[in-house]
PyMOL Python script that loads the backbone (N, CA, C, O; Angstrom):
from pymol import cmd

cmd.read_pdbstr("""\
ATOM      1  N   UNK A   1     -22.342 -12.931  29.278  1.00  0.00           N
ATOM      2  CA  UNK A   1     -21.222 -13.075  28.380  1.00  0.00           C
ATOM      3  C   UNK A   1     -20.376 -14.243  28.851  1.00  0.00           C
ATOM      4  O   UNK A   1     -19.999 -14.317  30.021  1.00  0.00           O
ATOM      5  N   UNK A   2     -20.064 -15.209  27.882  1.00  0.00           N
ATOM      6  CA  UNK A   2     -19.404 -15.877  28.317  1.00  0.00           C
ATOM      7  C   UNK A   2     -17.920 -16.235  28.132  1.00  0.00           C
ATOM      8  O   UNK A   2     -17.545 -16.129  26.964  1.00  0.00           O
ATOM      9  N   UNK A   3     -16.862 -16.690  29.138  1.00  0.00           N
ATOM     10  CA  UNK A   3     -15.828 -16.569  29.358  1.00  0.00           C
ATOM     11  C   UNK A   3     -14.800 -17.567  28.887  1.00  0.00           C
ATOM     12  O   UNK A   3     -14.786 -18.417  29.777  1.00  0.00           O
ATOM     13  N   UNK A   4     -13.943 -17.907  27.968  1.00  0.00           N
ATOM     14  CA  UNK A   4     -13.012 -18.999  27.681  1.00  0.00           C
ATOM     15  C   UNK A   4     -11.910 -18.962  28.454  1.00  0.00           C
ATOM     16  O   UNK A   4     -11.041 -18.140  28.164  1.00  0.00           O
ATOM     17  N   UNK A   5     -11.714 -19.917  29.681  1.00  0.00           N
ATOM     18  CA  UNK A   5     -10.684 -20.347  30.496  1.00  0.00           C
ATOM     19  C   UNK A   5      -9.620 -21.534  29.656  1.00  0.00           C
ATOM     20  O   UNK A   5      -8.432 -21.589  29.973  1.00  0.00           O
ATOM     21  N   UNK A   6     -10.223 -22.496  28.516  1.00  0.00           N
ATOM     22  CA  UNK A   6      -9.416 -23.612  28.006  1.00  0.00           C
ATOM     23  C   UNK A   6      -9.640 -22.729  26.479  1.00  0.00           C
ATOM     24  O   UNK A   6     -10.689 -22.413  25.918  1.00  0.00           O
ATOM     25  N   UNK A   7      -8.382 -22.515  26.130  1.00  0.00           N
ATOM     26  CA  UNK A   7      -8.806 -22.132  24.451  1.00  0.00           C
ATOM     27  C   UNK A   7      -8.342 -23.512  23.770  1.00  0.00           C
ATOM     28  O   UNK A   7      -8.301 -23.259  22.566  1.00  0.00           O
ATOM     29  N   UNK A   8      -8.018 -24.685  23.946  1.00  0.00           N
ATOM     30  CA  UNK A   8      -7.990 -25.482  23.520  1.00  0.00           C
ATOM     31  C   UNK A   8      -8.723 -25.990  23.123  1.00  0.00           C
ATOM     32  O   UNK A   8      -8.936 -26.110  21.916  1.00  0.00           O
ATOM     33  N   UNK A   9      -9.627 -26.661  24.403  1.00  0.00           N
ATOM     34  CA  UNK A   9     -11.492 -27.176  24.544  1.00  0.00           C
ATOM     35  C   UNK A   9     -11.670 -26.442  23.288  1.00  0.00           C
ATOM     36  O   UNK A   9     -11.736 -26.850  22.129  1.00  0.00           O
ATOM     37  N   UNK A  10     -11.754 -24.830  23.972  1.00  0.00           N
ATOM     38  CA  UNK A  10     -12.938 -23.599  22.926  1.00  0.00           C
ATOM     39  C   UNK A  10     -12.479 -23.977  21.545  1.00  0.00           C
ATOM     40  O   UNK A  10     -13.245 -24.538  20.762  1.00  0.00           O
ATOM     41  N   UNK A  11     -11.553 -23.753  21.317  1.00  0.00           N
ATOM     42  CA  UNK A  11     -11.012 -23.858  19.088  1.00  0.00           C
ATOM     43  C   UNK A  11     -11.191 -25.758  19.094  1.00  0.00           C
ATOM     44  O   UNK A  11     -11.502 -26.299  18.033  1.00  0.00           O
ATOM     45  N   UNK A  12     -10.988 -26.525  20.227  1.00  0.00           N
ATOM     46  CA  UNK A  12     -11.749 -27.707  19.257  1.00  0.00           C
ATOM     47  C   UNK A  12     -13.054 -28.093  18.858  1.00  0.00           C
ATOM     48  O   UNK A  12     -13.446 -28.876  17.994  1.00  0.00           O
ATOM     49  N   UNK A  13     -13.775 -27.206  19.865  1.00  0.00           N
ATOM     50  CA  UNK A  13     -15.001 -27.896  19.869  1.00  0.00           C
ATOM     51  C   UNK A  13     -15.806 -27.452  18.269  1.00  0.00           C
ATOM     52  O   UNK A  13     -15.593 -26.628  17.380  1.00  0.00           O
ATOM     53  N   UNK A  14     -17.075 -28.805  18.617  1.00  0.00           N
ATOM     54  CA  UNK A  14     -17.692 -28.658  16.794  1.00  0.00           C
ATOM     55  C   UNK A  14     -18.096 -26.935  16.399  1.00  0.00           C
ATOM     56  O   UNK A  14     -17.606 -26.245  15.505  1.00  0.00           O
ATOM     57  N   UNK A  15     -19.298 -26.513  17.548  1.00  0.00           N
ATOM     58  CA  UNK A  15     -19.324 -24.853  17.586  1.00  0.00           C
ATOM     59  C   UNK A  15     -18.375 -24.184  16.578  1.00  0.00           C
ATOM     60  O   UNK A  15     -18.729 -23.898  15.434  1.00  0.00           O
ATOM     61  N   UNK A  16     -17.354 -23.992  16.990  1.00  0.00           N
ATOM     62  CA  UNK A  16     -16.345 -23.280  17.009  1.00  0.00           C
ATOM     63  C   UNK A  16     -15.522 -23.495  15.682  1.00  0.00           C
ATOM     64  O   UNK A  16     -15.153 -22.586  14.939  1.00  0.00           O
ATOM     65  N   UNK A  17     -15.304 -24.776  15.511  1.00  0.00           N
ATOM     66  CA  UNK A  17     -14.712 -25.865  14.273  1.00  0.00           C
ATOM     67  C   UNK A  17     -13.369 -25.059  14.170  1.00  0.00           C
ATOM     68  O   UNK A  17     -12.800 -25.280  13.101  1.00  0.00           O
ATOM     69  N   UNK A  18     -12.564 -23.986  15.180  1.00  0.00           N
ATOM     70  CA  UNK A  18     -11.105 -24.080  14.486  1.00  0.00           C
ATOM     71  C   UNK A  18     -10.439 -22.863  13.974  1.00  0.00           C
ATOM     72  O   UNK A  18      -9.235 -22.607  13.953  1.00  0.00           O
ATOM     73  N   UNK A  19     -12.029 -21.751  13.325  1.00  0.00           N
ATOM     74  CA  UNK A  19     -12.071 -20.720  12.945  1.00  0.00           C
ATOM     75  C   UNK A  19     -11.606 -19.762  13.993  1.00  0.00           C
ATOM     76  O   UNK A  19     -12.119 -19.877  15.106  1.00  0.00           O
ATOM     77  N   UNK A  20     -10.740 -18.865  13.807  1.00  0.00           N
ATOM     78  CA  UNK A  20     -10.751 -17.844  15.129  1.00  0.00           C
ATOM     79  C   UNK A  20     -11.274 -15.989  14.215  1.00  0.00           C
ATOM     80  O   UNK A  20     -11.967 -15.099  14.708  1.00  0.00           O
ATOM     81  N   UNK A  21     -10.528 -16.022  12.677  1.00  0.00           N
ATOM     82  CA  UNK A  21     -11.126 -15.046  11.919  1.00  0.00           C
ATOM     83  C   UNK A  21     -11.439 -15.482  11.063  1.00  0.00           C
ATOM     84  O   UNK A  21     -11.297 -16.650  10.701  1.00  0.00           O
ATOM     85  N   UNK A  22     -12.167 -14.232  10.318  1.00  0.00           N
ATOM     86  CA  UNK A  22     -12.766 -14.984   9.068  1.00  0.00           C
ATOM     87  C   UNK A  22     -11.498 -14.800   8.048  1.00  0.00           C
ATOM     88  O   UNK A  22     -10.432 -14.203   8.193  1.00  0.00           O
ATOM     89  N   UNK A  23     -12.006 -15.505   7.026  1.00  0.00           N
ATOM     90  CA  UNK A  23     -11.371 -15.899   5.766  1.00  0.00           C
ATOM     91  C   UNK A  23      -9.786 -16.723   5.816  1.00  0.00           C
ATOM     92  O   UNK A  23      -8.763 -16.326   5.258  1.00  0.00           O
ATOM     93  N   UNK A  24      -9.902 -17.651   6.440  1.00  0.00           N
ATOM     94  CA  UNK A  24      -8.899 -18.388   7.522  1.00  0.00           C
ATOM     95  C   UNK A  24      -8.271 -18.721   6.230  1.00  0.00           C
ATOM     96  O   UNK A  24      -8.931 -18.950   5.217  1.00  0.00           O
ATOM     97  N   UNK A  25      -6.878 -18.747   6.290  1.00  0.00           N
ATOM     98  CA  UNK A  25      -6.289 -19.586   5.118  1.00  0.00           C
ATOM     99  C   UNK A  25      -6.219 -19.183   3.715  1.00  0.00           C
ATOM    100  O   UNK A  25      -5.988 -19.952   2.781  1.00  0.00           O
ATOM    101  N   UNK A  26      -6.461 -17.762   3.616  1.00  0.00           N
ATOM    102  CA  UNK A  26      -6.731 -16.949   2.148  1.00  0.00           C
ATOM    103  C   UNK A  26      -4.993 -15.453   2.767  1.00  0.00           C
ATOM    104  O   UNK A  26      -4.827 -14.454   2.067  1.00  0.00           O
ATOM    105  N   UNK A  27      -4.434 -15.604   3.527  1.00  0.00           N
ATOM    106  CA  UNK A  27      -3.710 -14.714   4.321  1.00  0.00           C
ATOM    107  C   UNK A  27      -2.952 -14.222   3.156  1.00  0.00           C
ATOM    108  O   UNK A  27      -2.846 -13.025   2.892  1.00  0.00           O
ATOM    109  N   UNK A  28      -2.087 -15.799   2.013  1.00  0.00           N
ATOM    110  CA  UNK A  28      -1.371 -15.869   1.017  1.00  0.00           C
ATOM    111  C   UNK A  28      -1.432 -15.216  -0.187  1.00  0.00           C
ATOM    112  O   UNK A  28      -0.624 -14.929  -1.070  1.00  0.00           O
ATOM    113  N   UNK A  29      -3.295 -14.961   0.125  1.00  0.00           N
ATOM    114  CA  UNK A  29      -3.854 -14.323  -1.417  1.00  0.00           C
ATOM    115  C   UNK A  29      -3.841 -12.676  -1.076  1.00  0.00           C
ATOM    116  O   UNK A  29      -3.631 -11.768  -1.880  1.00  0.00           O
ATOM    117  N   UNK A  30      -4.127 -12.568   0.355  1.00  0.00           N
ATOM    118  CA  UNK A  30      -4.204 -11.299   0.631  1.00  0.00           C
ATOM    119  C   UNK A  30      -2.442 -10.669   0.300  1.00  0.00           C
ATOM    120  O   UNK A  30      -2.236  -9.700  -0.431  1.00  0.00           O
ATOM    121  N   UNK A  31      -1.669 -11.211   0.789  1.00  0.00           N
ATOM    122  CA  UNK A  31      -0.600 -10.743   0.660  1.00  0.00           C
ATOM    123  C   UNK A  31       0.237 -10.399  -0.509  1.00  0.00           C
ATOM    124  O   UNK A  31       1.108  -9.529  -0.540  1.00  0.00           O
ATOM    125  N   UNK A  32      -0.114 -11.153  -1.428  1.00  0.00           N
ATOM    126  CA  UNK A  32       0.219 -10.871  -2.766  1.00  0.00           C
ATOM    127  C   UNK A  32      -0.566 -10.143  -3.678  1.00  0.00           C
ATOM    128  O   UNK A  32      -0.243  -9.984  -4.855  1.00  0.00           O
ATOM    129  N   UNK A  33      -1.773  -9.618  -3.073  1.00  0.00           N
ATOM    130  CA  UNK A  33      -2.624  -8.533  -3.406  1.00  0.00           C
ATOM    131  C   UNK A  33      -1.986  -7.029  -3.448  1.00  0.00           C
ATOM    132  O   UNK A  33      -1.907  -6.067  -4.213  1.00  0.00           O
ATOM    133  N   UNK A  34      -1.328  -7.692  -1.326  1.00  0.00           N
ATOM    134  CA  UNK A  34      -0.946  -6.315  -1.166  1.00  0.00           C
ATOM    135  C   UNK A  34       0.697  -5.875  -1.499  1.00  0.00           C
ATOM    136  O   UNK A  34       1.104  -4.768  -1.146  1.00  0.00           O
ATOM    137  N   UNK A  35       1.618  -6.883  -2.233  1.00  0.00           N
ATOM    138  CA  UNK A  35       2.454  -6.619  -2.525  1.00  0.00           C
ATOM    139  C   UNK A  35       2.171  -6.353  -4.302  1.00  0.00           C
ATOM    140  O   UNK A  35       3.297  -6.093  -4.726  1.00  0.00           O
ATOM    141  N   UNK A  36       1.587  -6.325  -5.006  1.00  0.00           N
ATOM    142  CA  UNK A  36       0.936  -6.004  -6.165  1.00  0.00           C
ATOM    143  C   UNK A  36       0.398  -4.526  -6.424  1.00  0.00           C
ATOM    144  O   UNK A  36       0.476  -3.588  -7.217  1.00  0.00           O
ATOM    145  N   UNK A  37      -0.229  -4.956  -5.174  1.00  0.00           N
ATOM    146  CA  UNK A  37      -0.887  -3.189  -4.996  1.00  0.00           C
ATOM    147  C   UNK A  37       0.677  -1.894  -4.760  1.00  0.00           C
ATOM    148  O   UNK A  37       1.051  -0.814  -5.217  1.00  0.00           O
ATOM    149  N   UNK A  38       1.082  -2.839  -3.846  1.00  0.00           N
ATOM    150  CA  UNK A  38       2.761  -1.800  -3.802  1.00  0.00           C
ATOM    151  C   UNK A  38       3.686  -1.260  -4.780  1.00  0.00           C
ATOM    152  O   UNK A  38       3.912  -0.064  -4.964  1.00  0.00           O
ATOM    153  N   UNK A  39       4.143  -2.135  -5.324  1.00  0.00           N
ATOM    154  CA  UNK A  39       4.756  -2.148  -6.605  1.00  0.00           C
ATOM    155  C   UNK A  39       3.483  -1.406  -7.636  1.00  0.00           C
ATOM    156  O   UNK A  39       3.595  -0.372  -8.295  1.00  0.00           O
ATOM    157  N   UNK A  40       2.757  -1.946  -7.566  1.00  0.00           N
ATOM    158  CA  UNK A  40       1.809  -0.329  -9.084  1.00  0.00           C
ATOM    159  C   UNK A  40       1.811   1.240  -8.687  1.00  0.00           C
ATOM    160  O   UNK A  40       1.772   2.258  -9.379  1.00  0.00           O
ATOM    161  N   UNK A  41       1.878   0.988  -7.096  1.00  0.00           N
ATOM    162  CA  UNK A  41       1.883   2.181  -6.499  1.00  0.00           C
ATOM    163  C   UNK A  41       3.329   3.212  -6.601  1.00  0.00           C
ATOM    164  O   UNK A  41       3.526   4.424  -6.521  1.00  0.00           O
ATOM    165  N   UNK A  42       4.239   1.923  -6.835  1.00  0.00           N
ATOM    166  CA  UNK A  42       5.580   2.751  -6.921  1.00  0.00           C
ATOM    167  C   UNK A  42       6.309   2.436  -8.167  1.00  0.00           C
ATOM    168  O   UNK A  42       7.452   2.867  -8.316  1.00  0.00           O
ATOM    169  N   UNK A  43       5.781   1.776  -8.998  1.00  0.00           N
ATOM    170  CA  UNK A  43       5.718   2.320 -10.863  1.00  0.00           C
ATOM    171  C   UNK A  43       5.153   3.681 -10.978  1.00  0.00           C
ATOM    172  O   UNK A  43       5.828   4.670 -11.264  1.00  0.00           O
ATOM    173  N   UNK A  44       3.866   3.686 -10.739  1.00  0.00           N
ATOM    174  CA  UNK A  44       2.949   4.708 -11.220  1.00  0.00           C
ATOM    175  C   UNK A  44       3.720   6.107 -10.558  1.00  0.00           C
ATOM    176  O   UNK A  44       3.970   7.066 -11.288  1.00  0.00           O
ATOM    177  N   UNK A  45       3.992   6.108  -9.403  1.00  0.00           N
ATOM    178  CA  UNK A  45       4.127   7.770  -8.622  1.00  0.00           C
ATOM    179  C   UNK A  45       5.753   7.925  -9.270  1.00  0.00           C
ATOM    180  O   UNK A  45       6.304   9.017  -9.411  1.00  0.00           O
ATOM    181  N   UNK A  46       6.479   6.389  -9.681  1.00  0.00           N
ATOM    182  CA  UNK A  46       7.865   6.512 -10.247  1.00  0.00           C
ATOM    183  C   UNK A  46       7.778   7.441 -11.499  1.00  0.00           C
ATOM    184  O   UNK A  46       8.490   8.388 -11.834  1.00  0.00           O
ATOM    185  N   UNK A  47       6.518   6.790 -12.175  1.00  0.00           N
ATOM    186  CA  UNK A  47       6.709   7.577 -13.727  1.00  0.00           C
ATOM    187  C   UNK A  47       5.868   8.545 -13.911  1.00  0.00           C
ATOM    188  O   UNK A  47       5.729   8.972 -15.057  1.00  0.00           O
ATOM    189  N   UNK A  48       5.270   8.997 -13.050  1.00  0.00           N
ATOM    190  CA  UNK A  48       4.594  10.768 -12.897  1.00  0.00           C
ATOM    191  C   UNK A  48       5.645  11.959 -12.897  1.00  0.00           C
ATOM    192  O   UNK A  48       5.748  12.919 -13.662  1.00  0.00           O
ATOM    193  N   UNK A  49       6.609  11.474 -11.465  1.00  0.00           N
ATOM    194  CA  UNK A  49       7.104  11.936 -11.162  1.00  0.00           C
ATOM    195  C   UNK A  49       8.494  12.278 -12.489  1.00  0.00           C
ATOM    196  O   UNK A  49       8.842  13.424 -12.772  1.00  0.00           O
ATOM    197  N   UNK A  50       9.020  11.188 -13.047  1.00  0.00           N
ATOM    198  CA  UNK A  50       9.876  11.234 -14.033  1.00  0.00           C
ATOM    199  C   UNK A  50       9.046  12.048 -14.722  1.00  0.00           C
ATOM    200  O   UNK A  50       9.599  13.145 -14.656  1.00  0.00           O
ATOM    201  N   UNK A  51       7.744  12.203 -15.533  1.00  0.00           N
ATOM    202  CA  UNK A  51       6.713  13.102 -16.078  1.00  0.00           C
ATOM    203  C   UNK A  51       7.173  14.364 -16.177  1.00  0.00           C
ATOM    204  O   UNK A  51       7.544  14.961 -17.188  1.00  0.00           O
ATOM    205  N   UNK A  52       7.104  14.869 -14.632  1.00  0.00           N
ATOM    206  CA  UNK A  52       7.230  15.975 -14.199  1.00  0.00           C
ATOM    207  C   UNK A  52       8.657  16.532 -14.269  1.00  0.00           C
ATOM    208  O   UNK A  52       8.801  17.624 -14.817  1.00  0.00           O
ATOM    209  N   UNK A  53       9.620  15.959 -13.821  1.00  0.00           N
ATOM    210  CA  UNK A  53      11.129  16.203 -14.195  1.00  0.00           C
ATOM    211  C   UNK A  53      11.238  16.484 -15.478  1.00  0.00           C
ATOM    212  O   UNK A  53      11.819  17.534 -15.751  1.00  0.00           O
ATOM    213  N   UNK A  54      10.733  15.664 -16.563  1.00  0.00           N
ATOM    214  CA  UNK A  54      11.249  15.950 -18.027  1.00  0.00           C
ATOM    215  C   UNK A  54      10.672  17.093 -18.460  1.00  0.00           C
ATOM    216  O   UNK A  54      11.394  17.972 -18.931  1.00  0.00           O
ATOM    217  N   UNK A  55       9.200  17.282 -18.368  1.00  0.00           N
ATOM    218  CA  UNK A  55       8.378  18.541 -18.357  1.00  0.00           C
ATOM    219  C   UNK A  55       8.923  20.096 -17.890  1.00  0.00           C
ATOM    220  O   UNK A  55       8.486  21.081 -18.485  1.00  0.00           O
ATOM    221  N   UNK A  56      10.141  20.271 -16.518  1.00  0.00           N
ATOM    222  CA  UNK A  56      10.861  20.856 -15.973  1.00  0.00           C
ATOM    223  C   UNK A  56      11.483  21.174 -16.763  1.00  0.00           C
ATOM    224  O   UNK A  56      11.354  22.272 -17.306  1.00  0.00           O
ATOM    225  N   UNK A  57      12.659  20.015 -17.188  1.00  0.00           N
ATOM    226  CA  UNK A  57      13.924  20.070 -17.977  1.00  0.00           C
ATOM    227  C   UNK A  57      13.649  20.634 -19.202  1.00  0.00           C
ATOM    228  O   UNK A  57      14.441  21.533 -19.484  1.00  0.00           O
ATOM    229  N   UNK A  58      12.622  20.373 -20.202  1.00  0.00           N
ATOM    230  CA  UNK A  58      12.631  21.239 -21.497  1.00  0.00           C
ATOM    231  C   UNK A  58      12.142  22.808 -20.882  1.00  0.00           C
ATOM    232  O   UNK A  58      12.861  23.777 -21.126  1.00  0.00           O
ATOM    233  N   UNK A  59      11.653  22.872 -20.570  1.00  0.00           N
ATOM    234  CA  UNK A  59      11.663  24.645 -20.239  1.00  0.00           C
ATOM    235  C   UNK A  59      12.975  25.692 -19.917  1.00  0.00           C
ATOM    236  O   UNK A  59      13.070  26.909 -19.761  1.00  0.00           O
ATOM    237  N   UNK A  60      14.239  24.179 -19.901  1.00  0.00           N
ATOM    238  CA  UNK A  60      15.144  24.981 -19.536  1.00  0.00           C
ATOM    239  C   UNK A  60      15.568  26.176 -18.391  1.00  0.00           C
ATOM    240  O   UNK A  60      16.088  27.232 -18.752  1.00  0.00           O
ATOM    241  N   UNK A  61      15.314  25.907 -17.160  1.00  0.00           N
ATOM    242  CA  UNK A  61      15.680  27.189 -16.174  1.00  0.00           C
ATOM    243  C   UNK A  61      16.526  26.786 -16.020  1.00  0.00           C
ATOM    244  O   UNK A  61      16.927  25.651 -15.765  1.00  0.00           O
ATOM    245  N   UNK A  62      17.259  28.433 -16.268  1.00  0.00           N
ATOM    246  CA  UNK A  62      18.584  28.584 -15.439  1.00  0.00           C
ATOM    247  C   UNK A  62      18.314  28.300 -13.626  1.00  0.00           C
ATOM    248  O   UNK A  62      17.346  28.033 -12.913  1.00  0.00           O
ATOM    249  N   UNK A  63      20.155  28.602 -13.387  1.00  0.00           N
ATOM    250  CA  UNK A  63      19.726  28.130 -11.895  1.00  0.00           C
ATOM    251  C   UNK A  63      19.894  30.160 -10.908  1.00  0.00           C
ATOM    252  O   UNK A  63      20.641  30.385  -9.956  1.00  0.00           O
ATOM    253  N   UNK A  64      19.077  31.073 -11.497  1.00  0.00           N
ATOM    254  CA  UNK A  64      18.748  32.240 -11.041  1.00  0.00           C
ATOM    255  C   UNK A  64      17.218  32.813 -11.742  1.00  0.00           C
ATOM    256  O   UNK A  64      16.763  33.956 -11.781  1.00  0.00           O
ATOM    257  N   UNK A  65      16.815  31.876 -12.115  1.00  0.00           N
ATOM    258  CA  UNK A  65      15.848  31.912 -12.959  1.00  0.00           C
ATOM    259  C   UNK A  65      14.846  32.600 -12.051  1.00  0.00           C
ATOM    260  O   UNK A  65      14.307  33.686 -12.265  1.00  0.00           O
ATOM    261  N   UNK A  66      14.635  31.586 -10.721  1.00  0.00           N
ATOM    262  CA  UNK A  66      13.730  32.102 -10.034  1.00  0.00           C
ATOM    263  C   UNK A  66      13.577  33.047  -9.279  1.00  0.00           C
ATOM    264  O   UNK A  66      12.751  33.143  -8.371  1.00  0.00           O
ATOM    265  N   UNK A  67      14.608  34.033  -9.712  1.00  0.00           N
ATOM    266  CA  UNK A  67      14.816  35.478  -8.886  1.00  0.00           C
ATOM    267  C   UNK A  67      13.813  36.251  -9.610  1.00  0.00           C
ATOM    268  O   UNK A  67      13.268  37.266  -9.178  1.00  0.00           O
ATOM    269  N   UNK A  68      13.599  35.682 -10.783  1.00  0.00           N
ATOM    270  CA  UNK A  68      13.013  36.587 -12.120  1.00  0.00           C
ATOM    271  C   UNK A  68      11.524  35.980 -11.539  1.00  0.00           C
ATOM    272  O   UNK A  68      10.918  35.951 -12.610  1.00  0.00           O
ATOM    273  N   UNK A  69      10.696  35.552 -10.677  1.00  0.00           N
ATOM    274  CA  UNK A  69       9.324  35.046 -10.009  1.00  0.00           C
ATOM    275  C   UNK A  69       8.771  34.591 -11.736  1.00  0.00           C
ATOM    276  O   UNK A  69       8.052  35.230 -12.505  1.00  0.00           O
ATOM    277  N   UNK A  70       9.528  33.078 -11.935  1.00  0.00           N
ATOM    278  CA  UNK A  70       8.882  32.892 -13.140  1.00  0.00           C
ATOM    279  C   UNK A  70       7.759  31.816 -12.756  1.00  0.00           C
ATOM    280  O   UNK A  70       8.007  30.854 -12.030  1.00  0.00           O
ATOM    281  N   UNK A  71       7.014  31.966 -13.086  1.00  0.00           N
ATOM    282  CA  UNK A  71       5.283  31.433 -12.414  1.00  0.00           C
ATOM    283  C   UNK A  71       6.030  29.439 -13.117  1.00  0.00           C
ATOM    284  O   UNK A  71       6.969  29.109 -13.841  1.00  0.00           O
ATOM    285  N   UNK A  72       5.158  28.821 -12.515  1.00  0.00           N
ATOM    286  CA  UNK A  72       5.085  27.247 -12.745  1.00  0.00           C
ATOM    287  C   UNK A  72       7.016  26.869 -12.558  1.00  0.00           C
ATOM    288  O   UNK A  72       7.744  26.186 -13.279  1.00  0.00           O
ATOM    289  N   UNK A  73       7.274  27.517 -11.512  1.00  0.00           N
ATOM    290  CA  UNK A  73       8.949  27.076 -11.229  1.00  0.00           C
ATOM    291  C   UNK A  73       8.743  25.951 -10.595  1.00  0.00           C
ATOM    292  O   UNK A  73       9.697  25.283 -10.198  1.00  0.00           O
TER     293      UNK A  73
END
""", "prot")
cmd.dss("prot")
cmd.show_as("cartoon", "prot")
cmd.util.cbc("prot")
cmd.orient("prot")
């Protein structure tokens, strides 16, 4: 196995050309992937969740309702 003492030498040489990971220089695309991906993630669980609140609210429970073990509280 061999050992890099100069990482200078090592990332200039032709071998090597510079690369240390792959997909060098795409970091910009990844990131706006993953801020894309965020935001759908917190639309979507935003308006389930509103879903579920309004779905609540027309059924109308009182606030002793659930003494009465009314199923889907």
């Amino acid at each position: 196995m061999a050992t890099v003492t100069n990482w200078i030498d090592h990332l200039s040489a032709e071998k090597v050309s510079g690369a240390v990971y792959p997909f060098l220089g795409t970091e910009w695309i990844w990131l706006l992937v993953a801020v894309i991906f965020w935001l759908w993630w917190h639309v979507t669980t935003a308006s389930s969740e509103q879903e579920e609140q309004e779905k609540l609210a027309r059924k109308k429970h009182g606030g002793n309702d659930h003494k009465s073990n009314i199923p889907e509280w």
